[in-house]
N, C-alpha and C positions, 0 to 999 in steps of 0.2 A: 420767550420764543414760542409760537404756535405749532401744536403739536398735532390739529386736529384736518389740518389741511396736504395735501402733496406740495411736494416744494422743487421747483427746476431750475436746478442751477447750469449756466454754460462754462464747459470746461475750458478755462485758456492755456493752460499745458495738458498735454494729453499724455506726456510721459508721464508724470505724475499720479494721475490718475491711475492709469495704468498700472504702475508699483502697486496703490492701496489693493486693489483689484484682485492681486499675485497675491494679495497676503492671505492665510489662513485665521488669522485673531485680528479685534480691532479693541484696542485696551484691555477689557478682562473678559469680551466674549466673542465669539464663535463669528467666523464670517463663512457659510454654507454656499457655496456653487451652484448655480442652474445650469440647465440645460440653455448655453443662447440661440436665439432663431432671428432671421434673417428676412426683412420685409422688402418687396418692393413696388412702390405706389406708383402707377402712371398715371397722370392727369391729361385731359383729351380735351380738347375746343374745335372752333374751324379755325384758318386760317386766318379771319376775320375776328375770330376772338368772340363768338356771338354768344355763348354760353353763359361769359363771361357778364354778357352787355345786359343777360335776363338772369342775374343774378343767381346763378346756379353754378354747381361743378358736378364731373364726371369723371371718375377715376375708379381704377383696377386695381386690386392687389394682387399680388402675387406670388405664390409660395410654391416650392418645389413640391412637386409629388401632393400636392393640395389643389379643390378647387380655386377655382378665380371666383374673386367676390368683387361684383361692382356699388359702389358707394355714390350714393345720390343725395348731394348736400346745399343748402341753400345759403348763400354767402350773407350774413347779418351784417359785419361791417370787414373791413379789412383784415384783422383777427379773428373771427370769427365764423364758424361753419355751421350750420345746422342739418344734423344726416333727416331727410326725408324718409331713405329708404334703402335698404341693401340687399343685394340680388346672389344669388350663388349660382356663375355661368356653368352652361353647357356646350362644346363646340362654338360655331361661332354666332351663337343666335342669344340676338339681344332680348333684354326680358321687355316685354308690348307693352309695359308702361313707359320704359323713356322711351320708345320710338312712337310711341302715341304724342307723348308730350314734347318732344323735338319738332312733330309734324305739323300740332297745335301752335309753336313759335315759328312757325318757315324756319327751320334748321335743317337742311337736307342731314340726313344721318350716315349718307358716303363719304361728305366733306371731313367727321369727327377725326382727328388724328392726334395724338398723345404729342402734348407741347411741354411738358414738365417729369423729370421722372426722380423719385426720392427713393432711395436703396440707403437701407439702413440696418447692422447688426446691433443686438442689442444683449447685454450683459446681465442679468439678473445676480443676484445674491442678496442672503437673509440673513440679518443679524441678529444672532440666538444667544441667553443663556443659557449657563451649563447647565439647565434642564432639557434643554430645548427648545424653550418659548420665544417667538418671534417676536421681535422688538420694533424690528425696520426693515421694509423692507427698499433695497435699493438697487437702483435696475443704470448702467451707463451705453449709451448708444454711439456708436460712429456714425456720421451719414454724412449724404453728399444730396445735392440737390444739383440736377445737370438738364439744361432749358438748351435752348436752339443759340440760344445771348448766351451763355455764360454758366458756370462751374462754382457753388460753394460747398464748403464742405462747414462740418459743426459736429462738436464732441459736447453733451452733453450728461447731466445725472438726475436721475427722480430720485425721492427721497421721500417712503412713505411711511410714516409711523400706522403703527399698529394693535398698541397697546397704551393704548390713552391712561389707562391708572398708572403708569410709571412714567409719567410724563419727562420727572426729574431728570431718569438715567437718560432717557429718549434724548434731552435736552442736551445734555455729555456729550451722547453718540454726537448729534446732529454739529455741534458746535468742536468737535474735534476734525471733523470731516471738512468742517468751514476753512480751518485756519491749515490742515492740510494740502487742498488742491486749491491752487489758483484759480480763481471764476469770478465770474458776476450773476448775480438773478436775473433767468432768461425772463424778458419781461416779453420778447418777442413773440409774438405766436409761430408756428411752423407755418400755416398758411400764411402768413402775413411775409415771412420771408420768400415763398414761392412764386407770390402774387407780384413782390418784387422783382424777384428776376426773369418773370416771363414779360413784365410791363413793355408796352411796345417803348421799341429806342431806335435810332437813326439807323439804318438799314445799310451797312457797309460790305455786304457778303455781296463775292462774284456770281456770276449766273453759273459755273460751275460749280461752287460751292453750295448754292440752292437747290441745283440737280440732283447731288449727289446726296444732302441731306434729304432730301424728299424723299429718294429713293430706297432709303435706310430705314426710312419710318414707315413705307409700307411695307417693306418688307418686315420689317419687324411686326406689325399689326397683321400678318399674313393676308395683306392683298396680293391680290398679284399685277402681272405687269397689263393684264385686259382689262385689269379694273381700272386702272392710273390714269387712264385717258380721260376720267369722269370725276376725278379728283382735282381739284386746282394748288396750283403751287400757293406757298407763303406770298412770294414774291415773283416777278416774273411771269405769270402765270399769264400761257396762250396754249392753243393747239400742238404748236410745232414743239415748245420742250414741256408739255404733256407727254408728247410721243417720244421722246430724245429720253423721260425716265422712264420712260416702259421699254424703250430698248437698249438702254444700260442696266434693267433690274432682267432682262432677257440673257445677256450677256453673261453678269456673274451669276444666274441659276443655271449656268452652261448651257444654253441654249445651245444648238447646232445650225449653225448657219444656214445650209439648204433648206433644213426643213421648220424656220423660223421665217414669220411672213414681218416681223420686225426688221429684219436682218436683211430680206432679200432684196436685192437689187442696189443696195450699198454699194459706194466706191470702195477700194480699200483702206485708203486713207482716211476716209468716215467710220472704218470700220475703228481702226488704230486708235482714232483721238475713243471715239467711246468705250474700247475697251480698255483705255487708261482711265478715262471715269469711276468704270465699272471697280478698277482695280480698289479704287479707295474705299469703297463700301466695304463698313465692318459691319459683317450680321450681329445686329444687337444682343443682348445676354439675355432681355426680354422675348417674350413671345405671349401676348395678351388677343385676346378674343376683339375682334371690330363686328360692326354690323354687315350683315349681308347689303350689298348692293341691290334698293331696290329697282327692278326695271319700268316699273310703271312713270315710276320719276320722270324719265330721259324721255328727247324725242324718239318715234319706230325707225329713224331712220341710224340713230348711231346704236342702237342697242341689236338692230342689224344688222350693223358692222360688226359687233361683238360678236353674235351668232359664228356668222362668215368666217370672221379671222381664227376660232378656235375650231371651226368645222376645217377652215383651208388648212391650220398647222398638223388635224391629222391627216388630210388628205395626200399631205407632204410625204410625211414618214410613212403609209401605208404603200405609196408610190416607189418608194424604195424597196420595198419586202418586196412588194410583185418583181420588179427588174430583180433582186438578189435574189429570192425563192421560187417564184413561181408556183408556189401550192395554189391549192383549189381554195383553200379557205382566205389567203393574202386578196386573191380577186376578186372574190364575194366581199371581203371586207371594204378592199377600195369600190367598188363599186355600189354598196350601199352607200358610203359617202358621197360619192361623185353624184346620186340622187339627191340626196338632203343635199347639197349645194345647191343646186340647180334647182330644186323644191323653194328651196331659202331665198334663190335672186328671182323668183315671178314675185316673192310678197311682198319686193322692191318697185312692182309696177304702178306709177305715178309718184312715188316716191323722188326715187332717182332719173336722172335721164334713161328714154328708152334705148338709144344708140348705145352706151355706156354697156346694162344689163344683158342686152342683144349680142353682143359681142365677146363678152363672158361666160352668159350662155352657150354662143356656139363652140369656147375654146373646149369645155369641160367634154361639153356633147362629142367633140373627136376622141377624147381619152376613152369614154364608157363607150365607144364606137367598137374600138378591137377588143375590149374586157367583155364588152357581154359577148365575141364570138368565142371566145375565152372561158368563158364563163358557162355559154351553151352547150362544150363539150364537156365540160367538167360533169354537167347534170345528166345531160344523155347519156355518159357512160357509165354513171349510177343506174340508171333505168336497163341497160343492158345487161348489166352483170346480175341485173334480180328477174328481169323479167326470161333470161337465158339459163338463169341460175346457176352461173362460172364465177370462178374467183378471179379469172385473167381474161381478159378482153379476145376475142377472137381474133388471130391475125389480120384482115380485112380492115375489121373497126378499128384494130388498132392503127395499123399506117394509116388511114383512113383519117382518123381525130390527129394523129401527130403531125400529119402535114397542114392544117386546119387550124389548127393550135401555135405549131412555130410560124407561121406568116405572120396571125394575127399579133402574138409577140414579138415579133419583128419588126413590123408596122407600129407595133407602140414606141418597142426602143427607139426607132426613129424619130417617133414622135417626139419623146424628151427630149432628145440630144439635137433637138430642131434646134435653129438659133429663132424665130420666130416664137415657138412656145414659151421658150428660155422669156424672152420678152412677155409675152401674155401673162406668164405668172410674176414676173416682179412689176407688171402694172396692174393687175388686181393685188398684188401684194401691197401695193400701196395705197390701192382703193378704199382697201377694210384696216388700214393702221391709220389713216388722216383723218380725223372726226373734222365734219362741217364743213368738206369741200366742195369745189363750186359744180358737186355732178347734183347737189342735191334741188330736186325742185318744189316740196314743200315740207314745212317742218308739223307734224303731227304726234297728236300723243300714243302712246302707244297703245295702251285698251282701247280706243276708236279701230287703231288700224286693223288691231288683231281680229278684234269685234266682225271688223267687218269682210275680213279676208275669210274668218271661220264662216260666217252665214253665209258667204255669196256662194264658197264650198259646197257647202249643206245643199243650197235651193240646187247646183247643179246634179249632185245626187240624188234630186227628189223631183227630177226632168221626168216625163214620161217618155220611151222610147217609141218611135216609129213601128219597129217592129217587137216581137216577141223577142227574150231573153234569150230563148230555145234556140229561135231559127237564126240569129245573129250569127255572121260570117266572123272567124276568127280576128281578124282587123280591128272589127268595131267592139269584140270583148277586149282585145287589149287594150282599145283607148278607153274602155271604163277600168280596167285595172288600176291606169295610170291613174283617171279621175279619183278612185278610191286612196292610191296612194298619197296625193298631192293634200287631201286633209287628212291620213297618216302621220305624215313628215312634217305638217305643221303642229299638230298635236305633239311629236316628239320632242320638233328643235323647240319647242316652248315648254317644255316639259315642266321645269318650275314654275310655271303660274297657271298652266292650264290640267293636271295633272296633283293629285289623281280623281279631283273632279269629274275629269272629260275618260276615266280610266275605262269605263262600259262599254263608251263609245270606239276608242282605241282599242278595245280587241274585237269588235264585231268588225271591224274597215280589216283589221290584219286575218279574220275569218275571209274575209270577202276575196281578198288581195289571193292567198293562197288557193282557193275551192280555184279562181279563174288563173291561176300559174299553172297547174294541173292541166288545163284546156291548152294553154299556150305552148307548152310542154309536148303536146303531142303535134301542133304546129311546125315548132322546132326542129323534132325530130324529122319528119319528113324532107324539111329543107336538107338539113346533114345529110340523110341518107342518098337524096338526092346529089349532092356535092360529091359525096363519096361512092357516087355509081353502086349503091349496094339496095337500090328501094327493090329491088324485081330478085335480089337472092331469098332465101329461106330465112335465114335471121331476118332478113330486113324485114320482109312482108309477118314476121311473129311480134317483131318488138312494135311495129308499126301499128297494127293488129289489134294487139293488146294497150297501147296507149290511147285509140283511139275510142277502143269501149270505156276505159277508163274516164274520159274527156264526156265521153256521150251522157253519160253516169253524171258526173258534174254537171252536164247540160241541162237535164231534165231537174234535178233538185236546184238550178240555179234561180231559179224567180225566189225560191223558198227563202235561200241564203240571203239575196239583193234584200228583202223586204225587212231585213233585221237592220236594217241602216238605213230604214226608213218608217219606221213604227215611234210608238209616245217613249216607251223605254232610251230608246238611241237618242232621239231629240231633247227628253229628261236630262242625259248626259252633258249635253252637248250647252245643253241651258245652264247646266252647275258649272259647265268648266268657262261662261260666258259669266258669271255673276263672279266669279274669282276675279276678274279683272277689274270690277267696280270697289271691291273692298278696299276701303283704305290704306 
């Protein structure tokens, strides 16, 4: 018998085994204890199997309280793997070699989803004589091998000598251990087993059953359910249960129905059957690293949608806090959102239908309608209390903003509790959940559009004005405000591809944005004090007074300011955060 090679045998009783295992001595020596450790490999393809089709594999291991190591292996023949190359992950970012080489074979790298998973403990012990000297060592494994098809399981043993000059005893050990545990010589490879049970076979799963599996798997590869839409089912695979597992993976991470754009405008009984879906989903034991979704990939019109739909679900919940709290800081919040929305649906123009955008536009525009009256007294009564230098608002001001305040929340509650809004939000709710509906009227990639949404930004801020910056009537500096902001808020909601390239440029535009909120500010003010019949008392004509030196102050340094978002530095920016989008 060969003593110089590992030898695998498969175990066909596993009780048995198990006994040798418990024992402490195996003839006249020593059977020592390891420590066992617990593996588990998840093997990844597309749903197409394409990995598979360019002779490669990809797989995670995974150890508790350890990194994840990715294994890159080139299939020789059916038994057979050759490791390329192994990675030790970090979060969820794959290492630029296979996502170069994925990109190289047309393998979108969002499609990858773990189609085999192998969990296996495994047994070590040394067999020593009474000096100590290690004779063999022999290690037995349980595992199970568990595919979309099908469930095996395999109890196995290595056997590896160690000490070739005692071949004799070695030869003892090894042939007691034969006639002990029932088995055969695994001639099988492990891959060769895997490879079988993921083989494609006749396709007998319900379209429920596919749903829910889908769903399970990205959840378990921590996508989420905004990314689902851009992932294709095994089988099945459309739009509509796309969107059916993003809102059954919506569901069981509890989502909250109002303020999920998934969810909204559901019957109840659609509600019902998906949260029975939902119910079957067991969160996997896994938790393995996927690649980022890249957005250059998709057309600009659904990774738009994706913007939208995650812009609109906090717009949801921050809509809630202002009706439940009303603080200053809840309104400023929704109301920076309600910007970026409405910043987001102009970069839909030519895109989508203009009727469609136009009318989304104006729902949002009613909400920040009574938040920024809202909002105006929040700020004013900061400027009061410094430039008066009181802790407590002066009676006057105060009724004054309170009755100014409760309308304008008034006016909002109403608003929600409109049955016409009620409508408006669950038809943009389904706007930004249906990828490739018929509002769309051309499909584009998305570096051209962004490309060209950024420069045509740019050339408007680089207009020459009619008049001086100086002598400019309050009106026309807010409409450059807004100018400034609307490539702010693009810079932002792109913030992963254009950022922190474009980072130089995005703080001169938020310089700009503020020096002319100062000017607007004293605008403001005048209107409230007008409203609140106090411009002609003594406070009023002090704080009024004083904002407007303050503004005059900004006036004169504002050419200086403007010219920092129009020199080689800002356009430098503005060029790195354009060439991010060409990179592969």
């Amino acid at each position: 018998m060969a003593t110089d090679n590992i030898i695998t045998i498969q175990i066909i009783d596993n009780a048995v085994a198990k006994r040798l295992f418990q024992r402490r001595t195996l003839l006249s020596y020593a059977i020592e204890p390891l420590r066992s450790t617990t593996e588990h490999i998840v093997f990844f393809d597309t749903p197409t199997r394409a990995l598979h089709a360019s002779q490669h594999t990809l797989s995670i291991v995974v150890h508790t309280k350890e990194p994840q190591i990715m294994r890159w292996h080139r299939i020789i023949d059916q038994n057979t793997l050759e490791l390329v190359a192994s990675f030790e992950l970090h979060g969820r970012e794959w290492p630029a070699e296979v996502v170069t080489w994925l990109a190289s074979h047309d393998i979108p790298a969002h499609e990858i989803l773990p189609n085999a998973h192998v969990i296996s403990k495994s047994h070590p012990r040394l067999i020593t004589d009474q000096l100590g000297n290690t004779l063999v060592r022999v290690e037995m494994t349980q595992g199970i091998i568990s595919t979309t098809n099908s469930n095996e399981s395999w109890d196995s043993m290595m056997l590896e000598p160690t000490a070739d000059h005692r071949a004799h005893e070695i030869d003892g050990i090894l042939e007691y251990i034969y006639q002990e545990i029932p088995h055969r010589i695994d001639k099988r490879h492990l891959w060769h087993r895997i490879h079988a049970c993921i083989a494609p076979t006749a396709n007998t799963d319900t379209l429920d059953n596919v749903l829910v599996h889908h769903a399970t798997v990205l959840i378990g590869i921590q996508r989420s359910a905004d990314e689902a839409l851009f992932i294709p089912l095994p089988a099945f695979d459309d739009e509509n249960h796309r969107r059916t597992v993003a809102t059954i993976m919506r569901i069981q991470q509890n989502g909250k129905r109002d303020f999920e754009p998934f969810l909204l405008g559901l019957e109840d009984d659609t509600v019902e059957q998906l949260t029975s879906l939902a119910a079957q989903i067991t969160k996997p034991s896994y938790a393995v690293s996927s690649p980022a979704l890249d957005a250059t990939q998709f057309s600009f019109s659904e990774v738009l949608r994706l913007r939208l739909r995650i812009r609109f679900r906090s717009l949801l919940e921050r809509e809630a806090e202002v009706v439940d709290g009303f603080s200053a800081y809840d309104v400023q919040r929704i109301r920076v959102s309600l910007r970026k929305m409405r910043a987001l649906l102009e970069c839909g123009e030519g895109i989508f239908e203009g009727e469609i955008l136009t009318q989304f536009r104006r729902g949002f525009r009613r909400m920040a309608r009574f938040l920024g009256e809202i909002r105006d007294c929040d700020a004013f009564e900061e400027h009061v209390l410094r430039i008066l230098e009181v802790t407590e608002l002066p009676t006057p001001f105060a009724r004054g903003l309170s009755v100014i305040r409760r309308k304008a929340l008034q006016n909002f509650q109403a608003l929600l509790t409109d049955n016409k809004h009620q409508l408006f939000l669950q038809q943009f709710a389904t706007f930004v959940t249906t990828p490739h509906n018929a509002t769309i009227l051309q499909i584009q990639p998305l570096p051209l559009v962004l490309a060209n949404r950024i420069t045509h930004q740019q050339c408007d801020l680089n207009k020459p004005h009619p008049k001086s910056l100086i002598k400019m009537n309050d009106d026309a500096l807010h409409d450059l405000r807004i100018q400034a902001k609307h490539l702010r808020y693009l810079l932002e909601s792109f913030a992963d591809l254009l950022l922190p390239a474009g980072e130089f440029a995005l703080m001169r535009l938020i310089d700009v944005q503020d020096h002319l909120g100062t000017i607007q500010d004293a605008a403001v003010a005048q209107q409230l004090l007008t409203k609140m019949h106090l411009v002609q008392s003594v406070e009023g004509k002090r704080i009024l007074q004083t904002l407007r030196q303050e503004a005059h102050k900004q006036r004169l340094s504002l050419p200086e300011i403007w010219a920092t978002c129009q020199d080689d530095a800002f356009d430098a920016s503005i060029k790195r955060a354009l060439a991010t989008l060409e990179q592969p």
